[in-house]
C-alpha positions in Angstrom: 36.9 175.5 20.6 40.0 173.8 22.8 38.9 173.8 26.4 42.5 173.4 27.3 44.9 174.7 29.3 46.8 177.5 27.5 50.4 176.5 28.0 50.2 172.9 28.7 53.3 171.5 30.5 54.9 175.2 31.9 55.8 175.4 35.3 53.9 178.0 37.4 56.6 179.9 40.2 56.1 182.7 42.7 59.2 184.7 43.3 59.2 187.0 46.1 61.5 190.2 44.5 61.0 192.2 47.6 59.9 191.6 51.4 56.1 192.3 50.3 56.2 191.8 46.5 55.8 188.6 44.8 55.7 187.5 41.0 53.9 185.0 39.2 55.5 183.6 36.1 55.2 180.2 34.4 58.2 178.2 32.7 58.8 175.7 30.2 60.4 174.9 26.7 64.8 174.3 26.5 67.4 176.5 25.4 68.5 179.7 26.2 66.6 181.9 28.5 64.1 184.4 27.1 61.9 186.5 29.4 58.3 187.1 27.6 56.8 190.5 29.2 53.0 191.6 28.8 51.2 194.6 28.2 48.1 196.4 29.7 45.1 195.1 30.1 46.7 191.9 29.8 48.9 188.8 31.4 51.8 186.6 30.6 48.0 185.1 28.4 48.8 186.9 25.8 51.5 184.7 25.1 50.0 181.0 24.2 49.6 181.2 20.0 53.7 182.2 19.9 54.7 180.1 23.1 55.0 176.7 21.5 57.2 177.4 18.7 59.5 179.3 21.2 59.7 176.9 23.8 61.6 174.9 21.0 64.6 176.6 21.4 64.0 178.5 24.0 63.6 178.2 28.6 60.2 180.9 28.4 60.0 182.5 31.7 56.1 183.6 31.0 55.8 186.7 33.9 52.9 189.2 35.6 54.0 192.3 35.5 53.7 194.0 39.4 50.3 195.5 40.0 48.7 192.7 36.8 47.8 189.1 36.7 48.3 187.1 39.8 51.6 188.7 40.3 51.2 191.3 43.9 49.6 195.0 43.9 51.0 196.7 46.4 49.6 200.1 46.9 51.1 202.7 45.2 53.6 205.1 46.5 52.8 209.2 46.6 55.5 209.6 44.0 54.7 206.2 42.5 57.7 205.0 42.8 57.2 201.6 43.4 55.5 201.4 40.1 58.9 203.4 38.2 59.6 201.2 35.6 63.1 201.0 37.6 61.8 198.9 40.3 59.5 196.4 38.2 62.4 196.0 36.0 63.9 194.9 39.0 61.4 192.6 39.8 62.2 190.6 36.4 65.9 190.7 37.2 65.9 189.2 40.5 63.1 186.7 39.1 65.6 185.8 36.7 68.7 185.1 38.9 65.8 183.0 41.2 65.4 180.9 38.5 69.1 180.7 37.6 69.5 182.8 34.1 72.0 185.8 35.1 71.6 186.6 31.0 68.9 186.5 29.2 67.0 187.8 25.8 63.4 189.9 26.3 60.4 190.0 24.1 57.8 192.3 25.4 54.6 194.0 24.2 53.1 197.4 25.3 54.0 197.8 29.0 56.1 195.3 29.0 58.2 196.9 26.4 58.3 199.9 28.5 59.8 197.9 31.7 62.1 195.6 29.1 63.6 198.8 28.0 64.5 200.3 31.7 65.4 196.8 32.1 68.2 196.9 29.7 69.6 200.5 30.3 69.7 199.8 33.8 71.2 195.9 33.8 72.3 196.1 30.1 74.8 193.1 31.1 72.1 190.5 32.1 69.8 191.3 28.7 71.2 189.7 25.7 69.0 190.8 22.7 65.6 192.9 23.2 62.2 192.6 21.2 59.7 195.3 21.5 56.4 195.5 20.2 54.6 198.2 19.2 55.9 201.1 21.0 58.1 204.0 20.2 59.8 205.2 23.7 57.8 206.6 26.4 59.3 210.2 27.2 59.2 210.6 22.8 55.7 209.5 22.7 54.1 211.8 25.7 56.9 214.6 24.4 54.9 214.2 21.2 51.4 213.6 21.6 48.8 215.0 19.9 45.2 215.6 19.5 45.0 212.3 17.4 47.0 210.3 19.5 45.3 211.7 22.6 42.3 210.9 21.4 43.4 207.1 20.2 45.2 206.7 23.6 42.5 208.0 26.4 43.4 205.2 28.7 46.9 207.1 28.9 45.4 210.3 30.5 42.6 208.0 32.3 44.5 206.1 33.8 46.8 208.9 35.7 44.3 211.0 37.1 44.4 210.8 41.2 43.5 208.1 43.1 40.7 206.6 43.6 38.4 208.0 40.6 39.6 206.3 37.5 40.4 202.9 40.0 36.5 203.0 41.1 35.6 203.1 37.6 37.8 200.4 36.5 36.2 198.4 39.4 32.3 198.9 38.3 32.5 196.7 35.5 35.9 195.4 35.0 35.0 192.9 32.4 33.5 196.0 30.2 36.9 197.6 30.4 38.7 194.5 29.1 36.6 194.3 26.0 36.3 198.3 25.7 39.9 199.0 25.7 40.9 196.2 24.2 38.0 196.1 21.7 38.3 199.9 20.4 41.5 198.8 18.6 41.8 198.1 14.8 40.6 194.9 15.3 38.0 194.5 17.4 38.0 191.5 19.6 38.1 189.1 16.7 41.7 188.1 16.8 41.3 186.8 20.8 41.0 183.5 22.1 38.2 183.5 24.5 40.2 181.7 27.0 42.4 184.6 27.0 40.3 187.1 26.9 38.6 185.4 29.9 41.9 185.3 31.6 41.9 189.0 31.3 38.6 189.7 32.7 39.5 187.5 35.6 42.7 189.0 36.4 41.3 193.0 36.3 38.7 191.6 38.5 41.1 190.8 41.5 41.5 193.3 44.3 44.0 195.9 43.8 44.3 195.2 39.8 42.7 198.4 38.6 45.1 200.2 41.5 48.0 198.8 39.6 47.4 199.3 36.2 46.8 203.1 37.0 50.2 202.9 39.3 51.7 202.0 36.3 50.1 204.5 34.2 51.3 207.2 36.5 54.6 206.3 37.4 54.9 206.9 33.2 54.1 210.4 33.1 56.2 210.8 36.3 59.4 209.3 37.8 60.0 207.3 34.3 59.8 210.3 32.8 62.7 211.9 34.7 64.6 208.8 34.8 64.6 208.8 30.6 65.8 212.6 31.0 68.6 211.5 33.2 69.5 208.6 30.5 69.3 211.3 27.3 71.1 214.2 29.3 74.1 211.7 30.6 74.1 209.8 26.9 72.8 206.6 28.3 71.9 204.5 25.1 70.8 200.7 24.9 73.7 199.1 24.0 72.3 195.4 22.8 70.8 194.6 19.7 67.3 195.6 19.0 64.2 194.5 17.4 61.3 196.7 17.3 58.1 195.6 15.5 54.6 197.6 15.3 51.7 196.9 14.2 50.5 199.0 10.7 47.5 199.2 11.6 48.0 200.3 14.9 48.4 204.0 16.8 51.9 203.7 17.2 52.8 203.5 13.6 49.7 206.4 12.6 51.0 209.0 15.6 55.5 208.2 15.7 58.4 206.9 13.7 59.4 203.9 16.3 62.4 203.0 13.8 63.6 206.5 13.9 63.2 206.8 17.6 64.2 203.4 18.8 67.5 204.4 16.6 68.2 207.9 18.9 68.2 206.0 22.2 69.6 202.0 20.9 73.1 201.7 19.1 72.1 198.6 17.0 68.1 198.7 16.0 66.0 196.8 13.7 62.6 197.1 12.7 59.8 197.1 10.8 55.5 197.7 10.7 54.0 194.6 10.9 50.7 193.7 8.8 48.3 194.4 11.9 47.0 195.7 14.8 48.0 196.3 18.5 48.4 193.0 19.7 50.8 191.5 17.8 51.4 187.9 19.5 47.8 187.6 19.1 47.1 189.1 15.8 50.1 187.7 13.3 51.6 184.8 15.9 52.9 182.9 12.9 54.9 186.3 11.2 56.1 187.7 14.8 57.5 184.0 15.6 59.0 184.7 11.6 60.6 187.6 12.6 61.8 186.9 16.0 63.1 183.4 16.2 66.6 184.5 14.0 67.3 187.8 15.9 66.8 186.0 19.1 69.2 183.2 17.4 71.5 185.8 16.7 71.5 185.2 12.8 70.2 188.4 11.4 72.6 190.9 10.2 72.2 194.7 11.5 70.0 196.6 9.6 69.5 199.6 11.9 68.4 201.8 8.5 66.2 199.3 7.3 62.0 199.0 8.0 59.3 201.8 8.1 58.8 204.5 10.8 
């Protein structure tokens, strides 16, 4: 197995977004911007099988969401609002204009989608062309849940009970949680590099990790939730084009119709299920590079009734 680095030649920065907030990124490749956000329990990691074939035509800026990685964790707010996905979005906006790009195109898995998609309601003039990965929007996902998907997404209801049980937890064995959560999927942990999934385990394992990844979790079934409300009851839509991709193996595609309702909150939407599991970049690298590269390019035509959901 390569011993190597996992993106040899990026750049690592630390922005500071706000007077106590800090965010780790790493950047490298030419071209037009294109901001690469994670999901949970992950890092920018997840991002090294697709990162060389898009750092050919595109600047990656590679980032740590607040509260993961070696980005900060500040503690969480009584309301959580320092978790909203309002104010980390913010946190990748003012990263960007640090580094220069006041526009740029997103392609983000699980969380990350979730903050790329505040992102570009809030600042829809700085985000070009979104990419999300297998997730339908959060209010119609929690509006909808079900036994099955409650069941297929404990960590959801985990993760948002009170501080500090499901934190102290997390913190017994955080290296167990990695491969639990992360292993329970359709998968298993085949598909991960164990440089990455090392990377993982290391990061959860810093202080105030497992604090921020519930913060997260919470602010969703809070303040984000009254903040899509606001967007649906004032018409609010995303008003760039949009590529959503989900895994068909996955709990997204068995539980929702993420064409169907990526096309009630987006103007111009794409998508389509994806042969595998959760973690796409990881999983299919080669297909979601396929599939991404000419929307990011611009060249695909809109085909907002076309794909599975």
């Amino acid at each position: 197995m390569d011993q190597g680095p996992l993106f040899p030649g990026f750049v690592p920065h630390r922005i500071s977004t706000e007077p106590a907030v800090e965010i780790h990124a790493l950047v490298g490749g030419s071209g037009p911007p294109l901001l690469l956000l994670h999901g949970h329990p992950q890092t920018h990691a997840i991002w090294h099988r697709v990162a060389p074939a898009l750092a050919e035509r595109f600047t990656l800026v590679l980032a740590d969401l607040r509260g993961y990685g070696d980005s900060s964790k500040p503690a969480g707010a009584a309301d959580h609002v320092n978790y909203s996905k309002r104010v980390m979005a913010r946190d990748m906006l003012r990263l960007m204009h640090s580094l220069g790009f006041q526009a740029f195109s997103v392609l983000a898995h699980d969380r990350g989608a979730r903050l790329a998609h505040r992102l570009a309601l809030d600042h829809a003039g700085a985000v070009r062309r979104l990419v999300l990965l297998d997730i339908a929007p959060t209010l119609a996902m929690y509006e909808q849940t079900t036994q099955a998907f409650a069941r297929a997404y404990w960590h959801w209801f985990f993760l948002i009970q009170p501080a500090p049980l499901p934190e102290r937890l997390i913190e017994a064995d955080p290296a167990a949680y990695v491969r639990d959560v992360m292993g329970r999927r359709s998968a298993g942990l085949a598909p991960f590099d164990p440089r990455a999934l090392a990377e993982y385990m290391r990061a959860l394992s810093l202080p105030g990790t497992a604090h921020g990844i519930c913060e997260d979790y919470r602010a969703s079934a809070g303040i984000d939730l009254e903040h899509d409300r606001q967007d649906l009851a004032n018409g609010r839509r995303l008003s760039m084009p949009v590529l959503a991709l989900w895994g068909e193996h996955g709990v997204v595609h068995r539980c929702f119709q993420p064409l169907g309702e990526w096309q009630r909150v987006a103007d111009d939407v794409r998508g389509e299920a994806l042969p595998c599991g959760h973690y796409i970049a990881e999983e299919a690298p080669d297909l979601l590079v396929a599939k991404a590269l000419p929307f990011l390019a611009g060249s695909s035509t809109p085909a907002s009734g076309r794909g599975s959901g």
